[in-house]
C-alpha positions in Angstrom: 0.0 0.0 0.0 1.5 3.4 -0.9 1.5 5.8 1.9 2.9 8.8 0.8 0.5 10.0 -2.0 -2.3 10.0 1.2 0.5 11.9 3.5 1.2 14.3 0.8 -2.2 15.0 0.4 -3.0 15.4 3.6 0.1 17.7 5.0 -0.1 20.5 7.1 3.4 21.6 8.8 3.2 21.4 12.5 6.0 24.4 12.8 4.4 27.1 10.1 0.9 25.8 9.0 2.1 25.1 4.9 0.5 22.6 3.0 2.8 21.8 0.8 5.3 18.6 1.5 7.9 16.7 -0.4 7.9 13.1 0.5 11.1 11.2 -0.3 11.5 7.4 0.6 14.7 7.0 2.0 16.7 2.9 2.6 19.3 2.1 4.9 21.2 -0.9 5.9 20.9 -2.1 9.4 23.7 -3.6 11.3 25.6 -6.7 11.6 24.9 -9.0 8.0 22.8 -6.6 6.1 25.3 -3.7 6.9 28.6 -6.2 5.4 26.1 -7.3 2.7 24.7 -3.6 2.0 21.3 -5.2 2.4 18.6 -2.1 2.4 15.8 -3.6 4.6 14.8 -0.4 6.5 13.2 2.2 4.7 11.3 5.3 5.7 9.5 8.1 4.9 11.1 12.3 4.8 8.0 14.4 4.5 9.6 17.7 4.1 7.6 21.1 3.9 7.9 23.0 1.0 8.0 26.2 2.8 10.4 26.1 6.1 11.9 22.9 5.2 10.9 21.2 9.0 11.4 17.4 7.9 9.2 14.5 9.8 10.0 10.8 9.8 7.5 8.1 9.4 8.1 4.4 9.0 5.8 3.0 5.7 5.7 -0.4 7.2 3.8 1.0 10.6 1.4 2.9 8.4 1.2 0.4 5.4 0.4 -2.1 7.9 -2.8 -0.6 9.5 -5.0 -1.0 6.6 -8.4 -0.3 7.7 -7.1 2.6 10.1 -4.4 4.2 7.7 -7.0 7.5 7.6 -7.7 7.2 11.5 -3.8 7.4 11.4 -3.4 10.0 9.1 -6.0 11.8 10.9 -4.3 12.2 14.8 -0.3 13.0 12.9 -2.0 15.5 10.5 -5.4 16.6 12.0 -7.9 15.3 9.7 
């Protein structure tokens, strides 16, 4: 399930009130085999405003992964 298209929809900065994000899925190695390996198993979500650049992290699994609540979710981090 994607999960940025809804977040980017729904945005509104919590430092200045914009609603306008850039969301940018970012993947990084953990540690131990998949660091040696370069093995890119976590991956997260940078939703960046477009106006005073504050940046937010989510992780896509956590979100993805509540399917019938994703908008209940999206609803208490944005205030739907």
């Amino acid at each position: 399930m994607d999960v940025a298209a809804p977040i980017q929809e729904r945005f509104k900065c919590s430092k200045c009130g914009n609603d306008q994000a850039r969301v940018k899925e970012l993947a990084m190695t953990g540690t131990g085999l998949s660091k040696l390996f370069d093995i890119q198993h976590n991956h997260y979500l940078f939703v960046s405003c477009l106006h005073c650049g504050y940046t937010e992290v989510y992780d896509p699994r956590i979100l993805g992964g509540k399917r019938g609540t994703l908008s209940t979710i999206l609803d208490v981090l944005f205030g739907g």
